[in-house]
CHARMM-style PDB file with segment names, atoms N, HN, CA, C and O in Angstrom:
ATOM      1  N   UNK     1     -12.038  23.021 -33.540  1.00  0.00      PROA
ATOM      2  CA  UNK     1     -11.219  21.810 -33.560  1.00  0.00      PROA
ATOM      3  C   UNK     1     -10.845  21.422 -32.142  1.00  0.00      PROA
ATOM      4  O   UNK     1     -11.209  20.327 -31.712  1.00  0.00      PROA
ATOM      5  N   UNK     2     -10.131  22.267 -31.380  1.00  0.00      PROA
ATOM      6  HN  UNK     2      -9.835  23.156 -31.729  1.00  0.00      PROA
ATOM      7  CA  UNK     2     -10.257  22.495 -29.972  1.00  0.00      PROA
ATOM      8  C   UNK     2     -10.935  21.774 -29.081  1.00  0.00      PROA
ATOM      9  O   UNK     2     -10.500  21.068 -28.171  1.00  0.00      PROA
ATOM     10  N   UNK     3     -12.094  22.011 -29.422  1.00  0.00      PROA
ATOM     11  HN  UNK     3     -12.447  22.585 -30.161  1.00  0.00      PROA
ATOM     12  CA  UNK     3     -13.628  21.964 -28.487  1.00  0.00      PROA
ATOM     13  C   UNK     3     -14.024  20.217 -29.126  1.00  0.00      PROA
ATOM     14  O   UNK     3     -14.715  19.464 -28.441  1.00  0.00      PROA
ATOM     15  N   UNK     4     -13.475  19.796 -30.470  1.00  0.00      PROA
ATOM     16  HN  UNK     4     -12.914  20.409 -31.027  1.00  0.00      PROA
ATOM     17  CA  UNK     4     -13.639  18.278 -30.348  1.00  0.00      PROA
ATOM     18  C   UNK     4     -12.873  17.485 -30.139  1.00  0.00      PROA
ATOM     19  O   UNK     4     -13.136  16.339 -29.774  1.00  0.00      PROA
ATOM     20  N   UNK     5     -11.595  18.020 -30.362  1.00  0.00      PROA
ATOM     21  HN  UNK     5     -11.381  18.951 -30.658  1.00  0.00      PROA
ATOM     22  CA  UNK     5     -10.318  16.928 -29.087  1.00  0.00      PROA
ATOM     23  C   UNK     5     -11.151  16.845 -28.136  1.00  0.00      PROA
ATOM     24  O   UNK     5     -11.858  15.838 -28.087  1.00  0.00      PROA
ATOM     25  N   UNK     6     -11.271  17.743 -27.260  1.00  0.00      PROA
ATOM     26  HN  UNK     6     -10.697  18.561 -27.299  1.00  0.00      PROA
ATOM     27  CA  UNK     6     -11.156  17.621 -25.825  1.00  0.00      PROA
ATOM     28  C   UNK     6     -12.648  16.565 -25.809  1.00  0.00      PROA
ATOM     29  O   UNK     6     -12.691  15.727 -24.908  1.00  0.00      PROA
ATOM     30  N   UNK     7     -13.232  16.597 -26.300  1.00  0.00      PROA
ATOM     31  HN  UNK     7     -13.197  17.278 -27.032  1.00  0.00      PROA
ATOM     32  CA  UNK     7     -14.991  16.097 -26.173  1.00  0.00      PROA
ATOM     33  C   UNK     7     -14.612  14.583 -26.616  1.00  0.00      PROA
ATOM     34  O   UNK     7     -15.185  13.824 -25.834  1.00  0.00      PROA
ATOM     35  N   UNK     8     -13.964  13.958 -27.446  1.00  0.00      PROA
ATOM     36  HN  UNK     8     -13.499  14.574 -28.082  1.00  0.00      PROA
ATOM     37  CA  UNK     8     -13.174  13.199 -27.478  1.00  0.00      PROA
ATOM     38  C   UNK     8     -12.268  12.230 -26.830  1.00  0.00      PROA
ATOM     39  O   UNK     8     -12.132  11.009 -26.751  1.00  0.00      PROA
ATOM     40  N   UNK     9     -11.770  13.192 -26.449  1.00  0.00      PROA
ATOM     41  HN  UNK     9     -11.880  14.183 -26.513  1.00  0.00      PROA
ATOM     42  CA  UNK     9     -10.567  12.663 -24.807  1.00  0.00      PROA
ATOM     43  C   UNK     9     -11.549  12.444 -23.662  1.00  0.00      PROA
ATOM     44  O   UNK     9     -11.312  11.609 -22.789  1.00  0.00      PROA
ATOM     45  N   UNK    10     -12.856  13.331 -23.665  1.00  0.00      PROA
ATOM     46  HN  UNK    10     -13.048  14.009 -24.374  1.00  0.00      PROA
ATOM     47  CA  UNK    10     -13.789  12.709 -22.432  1.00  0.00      PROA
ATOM     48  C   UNK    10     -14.083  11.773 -22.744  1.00  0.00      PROA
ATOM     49  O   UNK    10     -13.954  10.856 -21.933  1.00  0.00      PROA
ATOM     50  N   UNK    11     -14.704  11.447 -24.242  1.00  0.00      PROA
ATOM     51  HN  UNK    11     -14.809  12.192 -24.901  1.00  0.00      PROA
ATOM     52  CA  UNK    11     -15.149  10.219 -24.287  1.00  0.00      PROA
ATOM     53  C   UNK    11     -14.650   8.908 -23.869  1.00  0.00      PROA
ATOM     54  O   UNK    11     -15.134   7.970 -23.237  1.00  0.00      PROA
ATOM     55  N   UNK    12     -13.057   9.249 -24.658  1.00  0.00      PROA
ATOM     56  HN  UNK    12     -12.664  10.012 -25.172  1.00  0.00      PROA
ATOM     57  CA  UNK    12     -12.622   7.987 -24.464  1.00  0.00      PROA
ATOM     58  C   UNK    12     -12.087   7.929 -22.692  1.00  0.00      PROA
ATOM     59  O   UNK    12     -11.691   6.842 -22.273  1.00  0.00      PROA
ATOM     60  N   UNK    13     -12.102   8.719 -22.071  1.00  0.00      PROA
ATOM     61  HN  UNK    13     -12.424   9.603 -22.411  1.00  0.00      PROA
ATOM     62  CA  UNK    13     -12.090   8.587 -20.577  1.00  0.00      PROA
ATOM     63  C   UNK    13     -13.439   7.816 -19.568  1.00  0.00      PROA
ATOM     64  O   UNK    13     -13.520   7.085 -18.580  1.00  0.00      PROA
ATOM     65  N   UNK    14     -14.648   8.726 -20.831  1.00  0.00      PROA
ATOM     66  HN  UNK    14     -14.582   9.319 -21.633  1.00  0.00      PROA
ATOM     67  CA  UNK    14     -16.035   7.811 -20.038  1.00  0.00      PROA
ATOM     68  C   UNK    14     -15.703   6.365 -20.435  1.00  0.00      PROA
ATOM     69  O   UNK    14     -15.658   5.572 -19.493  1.00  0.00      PROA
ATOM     70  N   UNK    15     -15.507   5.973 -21.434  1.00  0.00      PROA
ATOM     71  HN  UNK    15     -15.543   6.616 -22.198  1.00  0.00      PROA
ATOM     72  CA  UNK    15     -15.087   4.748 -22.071  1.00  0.00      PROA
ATOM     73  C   UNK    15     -14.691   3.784 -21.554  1.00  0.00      PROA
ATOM     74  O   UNK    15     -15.218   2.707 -21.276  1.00  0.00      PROA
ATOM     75  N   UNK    16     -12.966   4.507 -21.318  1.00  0.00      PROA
ATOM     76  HN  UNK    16     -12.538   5.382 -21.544  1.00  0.00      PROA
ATOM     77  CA  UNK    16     -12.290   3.727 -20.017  1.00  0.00      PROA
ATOM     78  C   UNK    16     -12.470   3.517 -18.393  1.00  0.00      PROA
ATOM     79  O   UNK    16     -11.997   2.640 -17.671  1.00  0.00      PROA
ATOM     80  N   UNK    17     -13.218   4.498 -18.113  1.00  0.00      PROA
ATOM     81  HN  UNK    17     -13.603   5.211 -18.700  1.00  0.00      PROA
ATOM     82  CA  UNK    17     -14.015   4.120 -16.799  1.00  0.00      PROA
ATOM     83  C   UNK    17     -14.996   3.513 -16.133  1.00  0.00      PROA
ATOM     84  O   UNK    17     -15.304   3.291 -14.962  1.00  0.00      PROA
ATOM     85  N   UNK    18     -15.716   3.146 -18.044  1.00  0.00      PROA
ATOM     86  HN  UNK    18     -15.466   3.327 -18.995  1.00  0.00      PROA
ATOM     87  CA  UNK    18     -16.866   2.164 -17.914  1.00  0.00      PROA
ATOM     88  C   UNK    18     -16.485   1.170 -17.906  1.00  0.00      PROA
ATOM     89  O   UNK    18     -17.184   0.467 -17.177  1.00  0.00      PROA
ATOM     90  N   UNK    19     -15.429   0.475 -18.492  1.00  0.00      PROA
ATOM     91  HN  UNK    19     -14.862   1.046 -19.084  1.00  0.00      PROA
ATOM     92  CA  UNK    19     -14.197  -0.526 -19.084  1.00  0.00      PROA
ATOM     93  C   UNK    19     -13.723  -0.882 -17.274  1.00  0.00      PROA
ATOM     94  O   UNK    19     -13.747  -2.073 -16.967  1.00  0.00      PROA
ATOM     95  N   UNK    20     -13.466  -0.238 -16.572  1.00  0.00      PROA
ATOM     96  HN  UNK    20     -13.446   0.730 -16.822  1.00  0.00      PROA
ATOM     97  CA  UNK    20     -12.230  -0.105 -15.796  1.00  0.00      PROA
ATOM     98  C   UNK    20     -13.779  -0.710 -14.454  1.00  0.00      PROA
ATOM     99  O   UNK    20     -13.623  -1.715 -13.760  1.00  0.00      PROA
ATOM    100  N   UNK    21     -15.014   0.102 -14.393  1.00  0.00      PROA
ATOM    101  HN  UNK    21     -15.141   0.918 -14.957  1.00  0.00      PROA
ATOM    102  CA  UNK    21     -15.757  -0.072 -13.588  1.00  0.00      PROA
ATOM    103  C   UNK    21     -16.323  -1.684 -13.592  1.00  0.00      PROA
ATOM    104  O   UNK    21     -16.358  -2.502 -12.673  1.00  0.00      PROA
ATOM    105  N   UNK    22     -16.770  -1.794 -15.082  1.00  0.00      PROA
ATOM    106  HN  UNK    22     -16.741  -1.129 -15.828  1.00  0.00      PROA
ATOM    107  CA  UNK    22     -17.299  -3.164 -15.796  1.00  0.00      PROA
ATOM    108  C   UNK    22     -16.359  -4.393 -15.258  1.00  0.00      PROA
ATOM    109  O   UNK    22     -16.697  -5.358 -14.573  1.00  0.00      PROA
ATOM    110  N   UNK    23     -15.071  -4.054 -15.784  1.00  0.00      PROA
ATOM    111  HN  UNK    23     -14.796  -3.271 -16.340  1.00  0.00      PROA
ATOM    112  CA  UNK    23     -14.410  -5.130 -15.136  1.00  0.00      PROA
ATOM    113  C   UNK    23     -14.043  -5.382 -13.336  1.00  0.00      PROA
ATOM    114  O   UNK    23     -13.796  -6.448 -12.770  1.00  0.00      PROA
ATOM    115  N   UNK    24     -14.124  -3.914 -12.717  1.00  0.00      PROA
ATOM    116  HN  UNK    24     -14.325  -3.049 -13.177  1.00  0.00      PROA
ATOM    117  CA  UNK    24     -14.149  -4.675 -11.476  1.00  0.00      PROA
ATOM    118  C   UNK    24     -15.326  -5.163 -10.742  1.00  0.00      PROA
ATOM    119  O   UNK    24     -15.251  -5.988  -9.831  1.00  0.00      PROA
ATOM    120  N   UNK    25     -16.403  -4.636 -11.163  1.00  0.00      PROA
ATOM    121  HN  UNK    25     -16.464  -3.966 -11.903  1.00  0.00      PROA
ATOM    122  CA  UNK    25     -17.325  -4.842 -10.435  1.00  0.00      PROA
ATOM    123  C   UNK    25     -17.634  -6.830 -11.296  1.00  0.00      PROA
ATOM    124  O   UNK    25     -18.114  -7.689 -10.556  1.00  0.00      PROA
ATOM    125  N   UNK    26     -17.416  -7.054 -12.201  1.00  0.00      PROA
ATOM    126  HN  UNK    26     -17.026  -6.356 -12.801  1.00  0.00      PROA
ATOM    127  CA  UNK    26     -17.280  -8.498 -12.562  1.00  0.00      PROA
ATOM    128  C   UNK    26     -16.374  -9.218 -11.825  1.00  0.00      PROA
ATOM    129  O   UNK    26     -16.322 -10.417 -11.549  1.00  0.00      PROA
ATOM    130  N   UNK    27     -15.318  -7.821 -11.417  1.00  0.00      PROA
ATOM    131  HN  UNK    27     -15.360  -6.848 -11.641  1.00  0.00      PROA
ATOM    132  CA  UNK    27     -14.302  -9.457 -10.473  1.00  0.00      PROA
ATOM    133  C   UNK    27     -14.353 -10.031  -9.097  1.00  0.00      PROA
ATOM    134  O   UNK    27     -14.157 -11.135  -8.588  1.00  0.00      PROA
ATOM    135  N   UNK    28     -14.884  -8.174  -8.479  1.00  0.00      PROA
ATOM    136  HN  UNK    28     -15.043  -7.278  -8.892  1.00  0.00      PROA
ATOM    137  CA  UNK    28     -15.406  -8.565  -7.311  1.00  0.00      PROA
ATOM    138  C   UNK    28     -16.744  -9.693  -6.591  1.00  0.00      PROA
ATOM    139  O   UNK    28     -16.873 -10.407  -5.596  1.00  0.00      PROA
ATOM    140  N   UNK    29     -17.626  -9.266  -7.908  1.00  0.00      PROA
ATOM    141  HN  UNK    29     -17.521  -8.687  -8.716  1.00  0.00      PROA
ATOM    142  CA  UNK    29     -18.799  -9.991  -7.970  1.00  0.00      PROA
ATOM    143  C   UNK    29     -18.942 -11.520  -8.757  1.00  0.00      PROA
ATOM    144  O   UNK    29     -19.863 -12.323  -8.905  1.00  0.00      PROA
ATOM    145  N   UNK    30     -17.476 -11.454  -9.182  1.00  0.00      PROA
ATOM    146  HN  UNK    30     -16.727 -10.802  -9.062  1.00  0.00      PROA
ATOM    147  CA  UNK    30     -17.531 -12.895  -9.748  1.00  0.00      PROA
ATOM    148  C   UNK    30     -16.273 -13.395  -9.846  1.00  0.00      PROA
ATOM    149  O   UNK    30     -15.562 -13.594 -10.830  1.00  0.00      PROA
ATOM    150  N   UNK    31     -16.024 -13.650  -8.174  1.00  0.00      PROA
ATOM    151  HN  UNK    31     -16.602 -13.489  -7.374  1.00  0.00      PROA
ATOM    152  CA  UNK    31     -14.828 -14.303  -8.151  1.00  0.00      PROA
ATOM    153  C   UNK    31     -13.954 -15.738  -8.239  1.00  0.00      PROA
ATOM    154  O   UNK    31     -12.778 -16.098  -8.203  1.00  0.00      PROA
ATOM    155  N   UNK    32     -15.814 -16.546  -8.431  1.00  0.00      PROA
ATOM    156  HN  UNK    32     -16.769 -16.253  -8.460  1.00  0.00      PROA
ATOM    157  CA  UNK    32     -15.463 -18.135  -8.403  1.00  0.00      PROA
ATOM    158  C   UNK    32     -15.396 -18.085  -9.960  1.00  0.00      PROA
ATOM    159  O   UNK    32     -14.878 -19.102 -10.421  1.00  0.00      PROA
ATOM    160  N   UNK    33     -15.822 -17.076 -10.984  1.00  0.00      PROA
ATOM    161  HN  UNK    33     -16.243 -16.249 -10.610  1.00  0.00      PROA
ATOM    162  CA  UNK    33     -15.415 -17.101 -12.466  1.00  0.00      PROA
ATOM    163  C   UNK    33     -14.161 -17.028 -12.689  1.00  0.00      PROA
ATOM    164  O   UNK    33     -13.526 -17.849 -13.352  1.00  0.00      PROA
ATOM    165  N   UNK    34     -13.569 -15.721 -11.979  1.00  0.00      PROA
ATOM    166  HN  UNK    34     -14.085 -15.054 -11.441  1.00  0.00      PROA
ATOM    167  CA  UNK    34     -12.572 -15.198 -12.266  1.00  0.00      PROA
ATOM    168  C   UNK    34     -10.951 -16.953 -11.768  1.00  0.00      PROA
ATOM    169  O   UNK    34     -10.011 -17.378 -12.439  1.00  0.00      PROA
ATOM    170  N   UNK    35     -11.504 -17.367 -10.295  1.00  0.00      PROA
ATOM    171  HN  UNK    35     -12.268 -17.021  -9.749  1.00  0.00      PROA
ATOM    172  CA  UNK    35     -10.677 -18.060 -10.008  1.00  0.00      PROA
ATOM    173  C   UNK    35     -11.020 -19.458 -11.244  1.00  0.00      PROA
ATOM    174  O   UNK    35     -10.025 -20.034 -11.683  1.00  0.00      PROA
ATOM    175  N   UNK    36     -12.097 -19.815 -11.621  1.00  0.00      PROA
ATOM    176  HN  UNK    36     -12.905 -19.347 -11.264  1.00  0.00      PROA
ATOM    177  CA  UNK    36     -11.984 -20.992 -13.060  1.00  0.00      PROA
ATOM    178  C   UNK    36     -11.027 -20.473 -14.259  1.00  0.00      PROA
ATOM    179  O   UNK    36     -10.193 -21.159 -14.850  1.00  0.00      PROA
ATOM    180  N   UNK    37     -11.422 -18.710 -14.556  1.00  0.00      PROA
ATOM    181  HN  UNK    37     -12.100 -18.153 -14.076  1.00  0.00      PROA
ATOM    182  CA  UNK    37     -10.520 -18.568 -15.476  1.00  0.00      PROA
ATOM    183  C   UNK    37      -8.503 -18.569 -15.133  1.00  0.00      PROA
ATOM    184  O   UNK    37      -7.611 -18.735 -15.965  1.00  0.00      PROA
ATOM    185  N   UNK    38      -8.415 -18.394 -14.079  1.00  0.00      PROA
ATOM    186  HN  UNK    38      -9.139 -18.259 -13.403  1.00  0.00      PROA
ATOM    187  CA  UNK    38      -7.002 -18.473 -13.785  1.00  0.00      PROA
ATOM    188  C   UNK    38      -6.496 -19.583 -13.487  1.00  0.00      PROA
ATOM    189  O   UNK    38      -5.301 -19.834 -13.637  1.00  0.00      PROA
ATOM    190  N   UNK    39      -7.311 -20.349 -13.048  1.00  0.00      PROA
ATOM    191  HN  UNK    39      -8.282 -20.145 -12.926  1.00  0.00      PROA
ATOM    192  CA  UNK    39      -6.896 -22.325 -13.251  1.00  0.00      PROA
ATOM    193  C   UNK    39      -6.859 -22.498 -14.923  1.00  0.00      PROA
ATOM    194  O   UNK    39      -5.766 -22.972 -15.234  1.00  0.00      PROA
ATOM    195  N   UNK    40      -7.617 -22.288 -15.964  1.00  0.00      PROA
ATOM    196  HN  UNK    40      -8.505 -21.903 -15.711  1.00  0.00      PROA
ATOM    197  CA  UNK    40      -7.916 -22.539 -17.408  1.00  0.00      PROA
ATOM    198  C   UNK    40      -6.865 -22.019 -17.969  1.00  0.00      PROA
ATOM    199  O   UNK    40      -6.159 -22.471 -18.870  1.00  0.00      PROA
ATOM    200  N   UNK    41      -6.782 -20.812 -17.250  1.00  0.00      PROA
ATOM    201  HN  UNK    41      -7.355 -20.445 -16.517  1.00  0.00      PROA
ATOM    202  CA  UNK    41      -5.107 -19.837 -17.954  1.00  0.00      PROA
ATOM    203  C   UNK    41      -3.788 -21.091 -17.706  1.00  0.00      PROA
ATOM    204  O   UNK    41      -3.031 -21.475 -18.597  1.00  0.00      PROA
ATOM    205  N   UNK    42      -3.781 -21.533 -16.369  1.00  0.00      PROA
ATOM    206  HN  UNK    42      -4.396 -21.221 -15.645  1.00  0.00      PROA
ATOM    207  CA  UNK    42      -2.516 -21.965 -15.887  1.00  0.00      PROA
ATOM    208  C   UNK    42      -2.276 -23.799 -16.614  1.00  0.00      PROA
ATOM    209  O   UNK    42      -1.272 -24.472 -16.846  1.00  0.00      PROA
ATOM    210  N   UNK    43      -3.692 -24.035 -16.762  1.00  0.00      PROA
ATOM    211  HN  UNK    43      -4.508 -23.488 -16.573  1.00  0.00      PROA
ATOM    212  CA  UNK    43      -3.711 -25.463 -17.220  1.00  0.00      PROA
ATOM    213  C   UNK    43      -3.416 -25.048 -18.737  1.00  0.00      PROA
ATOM    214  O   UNK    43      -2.786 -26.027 -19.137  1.00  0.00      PROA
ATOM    215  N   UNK    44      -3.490 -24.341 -19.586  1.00  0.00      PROA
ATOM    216  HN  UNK    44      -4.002 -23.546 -19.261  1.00  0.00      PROA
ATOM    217  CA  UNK    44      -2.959 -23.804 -20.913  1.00  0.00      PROA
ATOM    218  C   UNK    44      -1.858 -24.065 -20.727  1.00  0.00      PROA
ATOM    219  O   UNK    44      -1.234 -25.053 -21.115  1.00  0.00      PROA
ATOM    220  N   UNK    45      -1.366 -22.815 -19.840  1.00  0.00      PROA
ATOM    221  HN  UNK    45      -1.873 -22.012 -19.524  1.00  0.00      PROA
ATOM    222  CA  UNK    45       0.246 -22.944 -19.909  1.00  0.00      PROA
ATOM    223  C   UNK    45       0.865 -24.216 -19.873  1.00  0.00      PROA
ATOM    224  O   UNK    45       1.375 -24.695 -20.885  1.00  0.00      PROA
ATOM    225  N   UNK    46       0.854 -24.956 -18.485  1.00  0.00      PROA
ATOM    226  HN  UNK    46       0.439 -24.566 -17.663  1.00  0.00      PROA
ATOM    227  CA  UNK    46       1.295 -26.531 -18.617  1.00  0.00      PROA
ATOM    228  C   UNK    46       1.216 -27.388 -19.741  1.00  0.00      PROA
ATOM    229  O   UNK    46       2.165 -28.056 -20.152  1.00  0.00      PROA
ATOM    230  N   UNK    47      -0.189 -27.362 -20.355  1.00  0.00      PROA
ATOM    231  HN  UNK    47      -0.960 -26.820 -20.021  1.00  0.00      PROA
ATOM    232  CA  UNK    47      -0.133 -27.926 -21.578  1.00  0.00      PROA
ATOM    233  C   UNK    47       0.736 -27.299 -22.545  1.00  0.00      PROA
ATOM    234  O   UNK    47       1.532 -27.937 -23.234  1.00  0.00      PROA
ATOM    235  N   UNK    48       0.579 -26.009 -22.598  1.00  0.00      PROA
ATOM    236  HN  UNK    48      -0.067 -25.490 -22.039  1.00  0.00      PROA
ATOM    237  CA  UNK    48       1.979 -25.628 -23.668  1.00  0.00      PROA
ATOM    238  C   UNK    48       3.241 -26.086 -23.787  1.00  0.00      PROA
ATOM    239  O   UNK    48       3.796 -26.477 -24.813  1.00  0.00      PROA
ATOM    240  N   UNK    49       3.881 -25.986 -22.150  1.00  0.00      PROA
ATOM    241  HN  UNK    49       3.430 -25.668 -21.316  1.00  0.00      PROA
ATOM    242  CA  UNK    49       4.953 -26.159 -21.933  1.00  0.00      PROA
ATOM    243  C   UNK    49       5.192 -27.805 -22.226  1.00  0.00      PROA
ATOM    244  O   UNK    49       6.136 -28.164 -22.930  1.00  0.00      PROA
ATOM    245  N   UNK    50       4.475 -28.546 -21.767  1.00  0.00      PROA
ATOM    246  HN  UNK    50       3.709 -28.255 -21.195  1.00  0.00      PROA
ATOM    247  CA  UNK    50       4.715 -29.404 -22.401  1.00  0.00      PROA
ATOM    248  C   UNK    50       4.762 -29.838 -23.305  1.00  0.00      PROA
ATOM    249  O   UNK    50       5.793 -30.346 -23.744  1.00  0.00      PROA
ATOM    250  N   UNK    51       3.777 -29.803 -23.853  1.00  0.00      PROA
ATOM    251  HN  UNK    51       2.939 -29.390 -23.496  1.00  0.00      PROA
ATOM    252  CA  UNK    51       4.024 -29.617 -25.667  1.00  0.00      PROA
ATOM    253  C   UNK    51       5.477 -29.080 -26.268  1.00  0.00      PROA
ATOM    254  O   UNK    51       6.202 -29.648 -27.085  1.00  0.00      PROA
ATOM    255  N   UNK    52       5.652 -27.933 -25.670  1.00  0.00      PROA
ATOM    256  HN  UNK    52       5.063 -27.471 -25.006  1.00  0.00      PROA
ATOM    257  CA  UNK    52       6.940 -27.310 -26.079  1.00  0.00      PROA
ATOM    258  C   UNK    52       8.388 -28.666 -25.616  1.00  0.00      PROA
ATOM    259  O   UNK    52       9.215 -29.198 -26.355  1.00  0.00      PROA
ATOM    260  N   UNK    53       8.152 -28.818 -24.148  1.00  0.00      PROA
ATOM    261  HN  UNK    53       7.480 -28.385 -23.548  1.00  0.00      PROA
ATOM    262  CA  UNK    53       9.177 -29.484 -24.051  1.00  0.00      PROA
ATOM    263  C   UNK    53       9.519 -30.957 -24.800  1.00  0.00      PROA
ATOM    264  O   UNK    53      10.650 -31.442 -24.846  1.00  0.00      PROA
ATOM    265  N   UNK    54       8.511 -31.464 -25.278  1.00  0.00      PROA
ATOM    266  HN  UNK    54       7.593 -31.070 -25.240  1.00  0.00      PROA
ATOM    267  CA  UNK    54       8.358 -32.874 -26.028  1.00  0.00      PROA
ATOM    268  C   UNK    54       8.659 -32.584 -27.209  1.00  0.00      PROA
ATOM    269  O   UNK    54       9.359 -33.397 -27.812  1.00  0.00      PROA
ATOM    270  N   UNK    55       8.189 -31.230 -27.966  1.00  0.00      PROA
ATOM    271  HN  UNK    55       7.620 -30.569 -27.476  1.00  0.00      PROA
ATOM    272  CA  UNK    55       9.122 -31.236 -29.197  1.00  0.00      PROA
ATOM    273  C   UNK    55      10.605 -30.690 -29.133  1.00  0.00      PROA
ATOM    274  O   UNK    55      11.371 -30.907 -30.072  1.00  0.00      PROA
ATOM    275  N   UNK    56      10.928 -30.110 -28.221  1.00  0.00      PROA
ATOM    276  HN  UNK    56      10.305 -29.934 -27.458  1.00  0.00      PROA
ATOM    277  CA  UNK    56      12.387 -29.810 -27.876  1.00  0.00      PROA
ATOM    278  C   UNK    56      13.109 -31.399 -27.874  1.00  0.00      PROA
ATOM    279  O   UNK    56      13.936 -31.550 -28.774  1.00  0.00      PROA
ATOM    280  N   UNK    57      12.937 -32.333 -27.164  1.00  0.00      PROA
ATOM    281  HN  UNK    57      12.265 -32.210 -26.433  1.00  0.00      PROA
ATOM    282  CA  UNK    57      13.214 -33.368 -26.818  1.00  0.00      PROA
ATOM    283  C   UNK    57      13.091 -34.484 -28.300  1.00  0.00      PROA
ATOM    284  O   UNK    57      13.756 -35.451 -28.671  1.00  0.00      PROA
ATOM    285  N   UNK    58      12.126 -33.904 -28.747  1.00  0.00      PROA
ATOM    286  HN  UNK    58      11.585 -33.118 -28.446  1.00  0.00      PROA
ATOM    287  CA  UNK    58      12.404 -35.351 -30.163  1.00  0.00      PROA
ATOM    288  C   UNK    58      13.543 -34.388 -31.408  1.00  0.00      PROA
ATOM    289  O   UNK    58      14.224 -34.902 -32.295  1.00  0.00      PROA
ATOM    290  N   UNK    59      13.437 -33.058 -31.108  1.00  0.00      PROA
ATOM    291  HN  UNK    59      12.883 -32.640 -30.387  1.00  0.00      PROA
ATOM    292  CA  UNK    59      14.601 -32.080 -31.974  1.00  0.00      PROA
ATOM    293  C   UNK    59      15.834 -32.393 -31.716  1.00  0.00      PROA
ATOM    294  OT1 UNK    59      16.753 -31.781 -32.261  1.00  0.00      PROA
TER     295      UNK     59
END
């Protein structure tokens, strides 16, 4: 039982290091993506907030 925790816990360590590698080597190597997705994130938000604030305002 022992011997498959631990084989387990590697896994999910190879897992997360493939996870952890995958994503930086995407951010480093794809940073004009990464900067579209953080404009797309921030233009969400604004649109939310506004949204939010226009129904605050007719409430």
């Amino acid at each position: 039982v022992g011997s498959v925790g631990s084989s387990g816990v590697a896994l999910s360590l190879a897992l997360t290091l493939a996870l952890a590698l995958a994503f930086l080597g995407r951010y480093f190597y794809d940073i004009e993506a990464q900067v579209t997705l953080c404009i797309d994130f921030v233009t969400v938000k604004l649109i939310q907030r506004s949204i939010t604030d226009v129904t605050l305002s007719y409430n």
